[in-house]
Legacy VTK file of the C-alpha trace (Angstrom):
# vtk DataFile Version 3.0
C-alpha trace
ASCII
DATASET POLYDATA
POINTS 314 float
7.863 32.121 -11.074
11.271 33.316 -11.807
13.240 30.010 -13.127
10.347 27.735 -13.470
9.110 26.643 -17.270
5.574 24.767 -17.157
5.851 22.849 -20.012
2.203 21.165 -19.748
-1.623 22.182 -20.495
-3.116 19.606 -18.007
-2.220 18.978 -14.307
-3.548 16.713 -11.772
-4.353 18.732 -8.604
-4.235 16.706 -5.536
-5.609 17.987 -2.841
-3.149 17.297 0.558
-4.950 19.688 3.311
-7.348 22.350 2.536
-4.422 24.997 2.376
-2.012 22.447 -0.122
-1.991 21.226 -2.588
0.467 18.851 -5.425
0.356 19.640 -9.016
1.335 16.762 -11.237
1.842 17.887 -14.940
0.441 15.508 -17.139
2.278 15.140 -20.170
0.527 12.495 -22.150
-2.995 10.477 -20.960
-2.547 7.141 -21.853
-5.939 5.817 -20.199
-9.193 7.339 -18.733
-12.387 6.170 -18.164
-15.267 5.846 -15.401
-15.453 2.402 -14.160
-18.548 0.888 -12.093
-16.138 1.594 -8.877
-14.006 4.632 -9.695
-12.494 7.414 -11.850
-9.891 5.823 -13.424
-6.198 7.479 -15.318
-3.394 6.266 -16.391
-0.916 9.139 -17.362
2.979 9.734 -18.472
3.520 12.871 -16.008
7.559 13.203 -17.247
9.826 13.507 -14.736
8.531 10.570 -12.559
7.407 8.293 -15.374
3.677 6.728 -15.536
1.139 6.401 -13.040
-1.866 5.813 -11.753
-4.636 8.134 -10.788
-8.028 6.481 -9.043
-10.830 9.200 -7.898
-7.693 12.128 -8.894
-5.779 10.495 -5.965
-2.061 9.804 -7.122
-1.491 5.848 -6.594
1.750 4.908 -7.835
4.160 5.683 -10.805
7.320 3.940 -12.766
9.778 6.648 -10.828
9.134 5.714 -7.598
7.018 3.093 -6.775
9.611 0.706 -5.511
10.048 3.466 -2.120
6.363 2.286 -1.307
6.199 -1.285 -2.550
8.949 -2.696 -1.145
8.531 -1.352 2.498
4.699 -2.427 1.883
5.686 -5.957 1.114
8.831 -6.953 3.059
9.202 -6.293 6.267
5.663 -8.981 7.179
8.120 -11.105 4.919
10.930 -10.509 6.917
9.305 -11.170 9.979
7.764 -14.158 9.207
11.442 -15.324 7.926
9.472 -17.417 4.731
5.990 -17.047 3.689
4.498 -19.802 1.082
0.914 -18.009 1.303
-0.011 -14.675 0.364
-2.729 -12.355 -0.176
-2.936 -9.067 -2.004
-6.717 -6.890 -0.995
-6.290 -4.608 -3.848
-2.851 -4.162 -5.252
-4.681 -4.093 -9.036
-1.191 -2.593 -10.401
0.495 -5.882 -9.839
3.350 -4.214 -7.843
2.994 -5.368 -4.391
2.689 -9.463 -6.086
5.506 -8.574 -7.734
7.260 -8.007 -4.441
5.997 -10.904 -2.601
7.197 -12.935 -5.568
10.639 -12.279 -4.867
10.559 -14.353 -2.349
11.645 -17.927 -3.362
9.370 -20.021 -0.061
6.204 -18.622 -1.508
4.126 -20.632 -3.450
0.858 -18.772 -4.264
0.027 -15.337 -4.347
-3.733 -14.118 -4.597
-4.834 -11.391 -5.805
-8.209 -9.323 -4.478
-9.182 -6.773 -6.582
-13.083 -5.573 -6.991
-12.172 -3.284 -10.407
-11.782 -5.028 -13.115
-11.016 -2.098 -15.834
-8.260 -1.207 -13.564
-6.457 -4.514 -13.398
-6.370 -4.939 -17.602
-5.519 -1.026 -17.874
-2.208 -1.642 -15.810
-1.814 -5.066 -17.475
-1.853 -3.508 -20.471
0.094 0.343 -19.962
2.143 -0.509 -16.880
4.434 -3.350 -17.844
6.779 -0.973 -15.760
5.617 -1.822 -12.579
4.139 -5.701 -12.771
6.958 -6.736 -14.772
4.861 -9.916 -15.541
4.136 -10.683 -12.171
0.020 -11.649 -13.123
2.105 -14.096 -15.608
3.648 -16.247 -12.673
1.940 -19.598 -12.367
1.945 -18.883 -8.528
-0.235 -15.941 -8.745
-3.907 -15.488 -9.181
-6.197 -12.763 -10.067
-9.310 -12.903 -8.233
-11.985 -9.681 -9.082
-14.015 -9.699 -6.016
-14.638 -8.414 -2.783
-12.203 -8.483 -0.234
-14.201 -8.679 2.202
-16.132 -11.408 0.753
-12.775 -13.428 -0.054
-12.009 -13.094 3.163
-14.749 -14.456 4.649
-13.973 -17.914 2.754
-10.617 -18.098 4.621
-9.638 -19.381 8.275
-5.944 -19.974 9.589
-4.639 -19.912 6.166
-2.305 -17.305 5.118
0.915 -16.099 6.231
0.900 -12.868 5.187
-1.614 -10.277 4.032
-0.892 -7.034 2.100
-3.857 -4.403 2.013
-2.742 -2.369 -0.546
-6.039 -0.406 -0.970
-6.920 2.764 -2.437
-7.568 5.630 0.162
-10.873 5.319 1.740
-12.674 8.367 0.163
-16.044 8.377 1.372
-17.744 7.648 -2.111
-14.989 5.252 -2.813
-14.592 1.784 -3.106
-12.313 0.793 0.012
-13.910 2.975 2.703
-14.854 -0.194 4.409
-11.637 -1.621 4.223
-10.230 0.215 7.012
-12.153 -0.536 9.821
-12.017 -3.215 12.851
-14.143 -5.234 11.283
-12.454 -5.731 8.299
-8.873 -6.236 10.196
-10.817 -8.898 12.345
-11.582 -10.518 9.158
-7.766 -10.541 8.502
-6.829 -11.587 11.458
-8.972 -14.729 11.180
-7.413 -15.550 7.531
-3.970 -15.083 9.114
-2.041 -18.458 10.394
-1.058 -17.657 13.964
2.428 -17.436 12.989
1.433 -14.449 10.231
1.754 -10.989 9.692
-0.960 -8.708 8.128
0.271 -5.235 6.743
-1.955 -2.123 5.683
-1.320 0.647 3.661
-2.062 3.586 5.525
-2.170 6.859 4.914
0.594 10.270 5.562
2.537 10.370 8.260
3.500 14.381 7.944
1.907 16.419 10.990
-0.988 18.055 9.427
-2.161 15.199 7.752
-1.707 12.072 10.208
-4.753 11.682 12.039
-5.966 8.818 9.668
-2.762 6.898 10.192
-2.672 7.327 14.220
-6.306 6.596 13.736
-5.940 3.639 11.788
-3.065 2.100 14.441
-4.926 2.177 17.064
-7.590 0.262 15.115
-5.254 -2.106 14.406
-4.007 -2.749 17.981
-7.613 -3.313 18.827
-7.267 -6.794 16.716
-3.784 -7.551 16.549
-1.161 -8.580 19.727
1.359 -6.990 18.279
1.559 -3.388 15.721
4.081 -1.387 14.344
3.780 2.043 12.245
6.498 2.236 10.361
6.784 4.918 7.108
8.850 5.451 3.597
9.257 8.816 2.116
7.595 8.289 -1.469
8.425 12.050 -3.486
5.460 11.510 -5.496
3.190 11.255 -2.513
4.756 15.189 -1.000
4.383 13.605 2.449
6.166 10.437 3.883
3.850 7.484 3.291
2.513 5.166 6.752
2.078 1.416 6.961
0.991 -0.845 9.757
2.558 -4.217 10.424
0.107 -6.244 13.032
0.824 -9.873 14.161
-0.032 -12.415 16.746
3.964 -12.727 16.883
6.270 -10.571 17.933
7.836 -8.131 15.799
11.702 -7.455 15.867
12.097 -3.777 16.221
15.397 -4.215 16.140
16.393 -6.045 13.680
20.325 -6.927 12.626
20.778 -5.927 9.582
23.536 -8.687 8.618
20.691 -11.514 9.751
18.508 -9.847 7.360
20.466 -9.859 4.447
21.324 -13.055 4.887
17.695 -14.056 4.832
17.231 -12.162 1.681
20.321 -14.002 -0.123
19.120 -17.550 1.096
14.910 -17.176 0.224
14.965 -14.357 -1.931
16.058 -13.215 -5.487
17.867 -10.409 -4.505
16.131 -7.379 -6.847
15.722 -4.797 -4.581
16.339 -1.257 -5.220
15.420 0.194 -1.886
15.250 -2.992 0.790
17.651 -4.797 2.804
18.612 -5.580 6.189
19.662 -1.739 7.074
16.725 0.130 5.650
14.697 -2.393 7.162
16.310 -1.623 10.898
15.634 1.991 9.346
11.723 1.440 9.093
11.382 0.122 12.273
12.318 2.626 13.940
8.486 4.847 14.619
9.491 8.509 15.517
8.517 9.932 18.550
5.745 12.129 17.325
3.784 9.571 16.315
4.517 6.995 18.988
2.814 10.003 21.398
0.272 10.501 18.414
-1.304 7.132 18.781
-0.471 6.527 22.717
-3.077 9.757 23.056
-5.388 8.628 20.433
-9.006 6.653 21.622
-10.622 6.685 18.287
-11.115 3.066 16.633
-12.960 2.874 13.020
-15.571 0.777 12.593
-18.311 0.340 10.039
-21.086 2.052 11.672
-17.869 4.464 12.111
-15.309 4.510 9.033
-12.929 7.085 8.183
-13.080 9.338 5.324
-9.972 10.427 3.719
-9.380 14.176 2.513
-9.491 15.569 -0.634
-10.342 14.437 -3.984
-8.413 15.072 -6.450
-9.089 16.787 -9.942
-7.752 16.194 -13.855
-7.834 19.043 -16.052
-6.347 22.598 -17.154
LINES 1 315
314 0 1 2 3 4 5 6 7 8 9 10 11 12 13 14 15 16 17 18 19 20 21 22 23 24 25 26 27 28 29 30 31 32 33 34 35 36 37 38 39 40 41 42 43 44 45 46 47 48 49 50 51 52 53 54 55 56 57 58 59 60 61 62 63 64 65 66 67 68 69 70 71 72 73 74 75 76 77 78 79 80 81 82 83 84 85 86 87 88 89 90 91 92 93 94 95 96 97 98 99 100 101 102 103 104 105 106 107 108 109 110 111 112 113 114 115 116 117 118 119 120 121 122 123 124 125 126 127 128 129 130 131 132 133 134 135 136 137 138 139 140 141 142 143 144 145 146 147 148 149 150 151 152 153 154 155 156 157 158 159 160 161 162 163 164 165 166 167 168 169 170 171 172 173 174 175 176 177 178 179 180 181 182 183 184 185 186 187 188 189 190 191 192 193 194 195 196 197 198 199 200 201 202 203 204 205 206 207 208 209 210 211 212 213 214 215 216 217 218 219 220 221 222 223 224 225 226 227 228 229 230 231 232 233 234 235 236 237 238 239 240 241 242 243 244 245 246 247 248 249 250 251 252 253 254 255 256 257 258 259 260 261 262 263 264 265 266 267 268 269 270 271 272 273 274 275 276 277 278 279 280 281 282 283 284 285 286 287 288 289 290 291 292 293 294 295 296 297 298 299 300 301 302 303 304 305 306 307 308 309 310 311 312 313
């Protein structure tokens, strides 16, 4: 290609439809190994920084993480106005704790993770992105099932952060997007919480697991939001779904909301703040029609199956 110089041997091909795909040049592999759950890398890919690959699905890296992190994290935060209780269902990287620890009210953060090998590689080759959050003495790594953790929990929690890995179908977190599994949230949830998911691409051709997964959601919770960040890294703007028995403020002022953030937070945000938040909340029209047209609900006997896995190599 006329002005391009590939200056790498070994790419990660991700697959995004069956007619695209993303190459990621990898320019040094720091980690990589099989674990009881999951193919598991941890590469420098040079422009963006490191990252992490699970199953050759890009996860997050050091360049820009923070435009999917901090939109995961904050605005249940915001709209709770000062959690003290929160749980992380995957989030083995340590960035999504490291968010909800900016937030002076909260006083323990949990930690779900089933994949052990995954957790102490990012401990140990992504200081980047957990910047010590697992050291905090209000957060706790649990290795477990989610679903199982959640099962030991009623009323509790103000807010919970799936931050699971996509749910290939021979995968780990498959079952972690289903009805069943947001029930399960629900029930952990105080009634004044807010439960957020991770979930999936919001660009045209690739929605139909995030419309999908919102109307799953509003099968459980009152009140549901999609809301999405454009993450470079991910080639497609990224979809999350805020659900709560409370309302949520789709129109939030942004002066209000920094003002929250100066009084119960500790300020270190790079992308968040009461703007970008009214921003987010803002669901385009495309979508809103999307999921208004939509009757599928996932279930277990019914769970979706996200495209495409990806591959390491030459």
């Amino acid at each position: 290609m006329p002005g391009a110089r590939l200056n790498a041997d070994l790419w990660i091909t991700e697959y995004m439809t069956p007619h695209d795909v993303y190459h990621h040049a990898v320019v040094r592999m720091l980690a990589c190994k099989k674990t009881p759950f999951q193919e598991m890398c941890i590469v420098d890919c040079g422009t963006y920084g490191k990252a992490l690959v699970l199953d050759g699905k890009w996860q997050s890296c050091t360049g820009d993480e923070f435009l999917y992190h901090e939109p995961l994290v904050h605005p249940a935060c915001v709209n709770h106005g000062g959690p003290e209780k929160v749980m992380i269902l995957g989030g083995g990287e340590g960035a999504a704790a490291r968010e909800a620890l900016k937030w002076k009210t909260v006083e323990k953060v949990v930690i779900v993770d089933i994949d052990s090998e995954v957790v102490e590689a990012c401990k140990e080759h992504l200081p980047e992105i957990h910047q010590g959050a697992f050291d905090d003495p209000r957060c706790k790594m649990i290795i477990g099932d989610a679903l199982d953790y959640l099962d030991q929990s009623r009323n509790e929690w103000d807010t919970i952060i799936s931050d699971l890995s996509d749910p290939l179908e021979q995968g780990p977190s498959f079952k972690l997007f289903t009805k069943e599994y947001f029930e399960k949230c629900r029930r952990a949830l105080k009634d004044s919480g807010f439960f957020v998911v991770q979930a999936g691409p919001t660009a045209p051709p690739e929605m139909s697991l995030h419309v999908r997964l919102v109307k799953t959601v509003q099968a459980v919770f009152e009140h549901v939001l999609s809301y999405s960040s454009q993450v470079p890294t991910f080639a497609s703007p990224w979809g999350f779904i805020l659900g709560g028995n409370q309302p949520i403020n789709q129109r939030p002022d942004p002066e209000t909301v920094d003002k929250l953030l100066a009084e119960k937070t500790n300020g270190n945000f790079r992308m968040f703040d009461g703007e970008t938040l009214l921003g987010l909340m803002q669901t385009p029209k495309y979508i809103r029609q999307a999921v208004a047209a939509e009757k599928h609900i996932y279930t277990l006997a019914e769970p979706p199956k996200f495209f495409g896995k990806g591959v390491v190599g030459q």
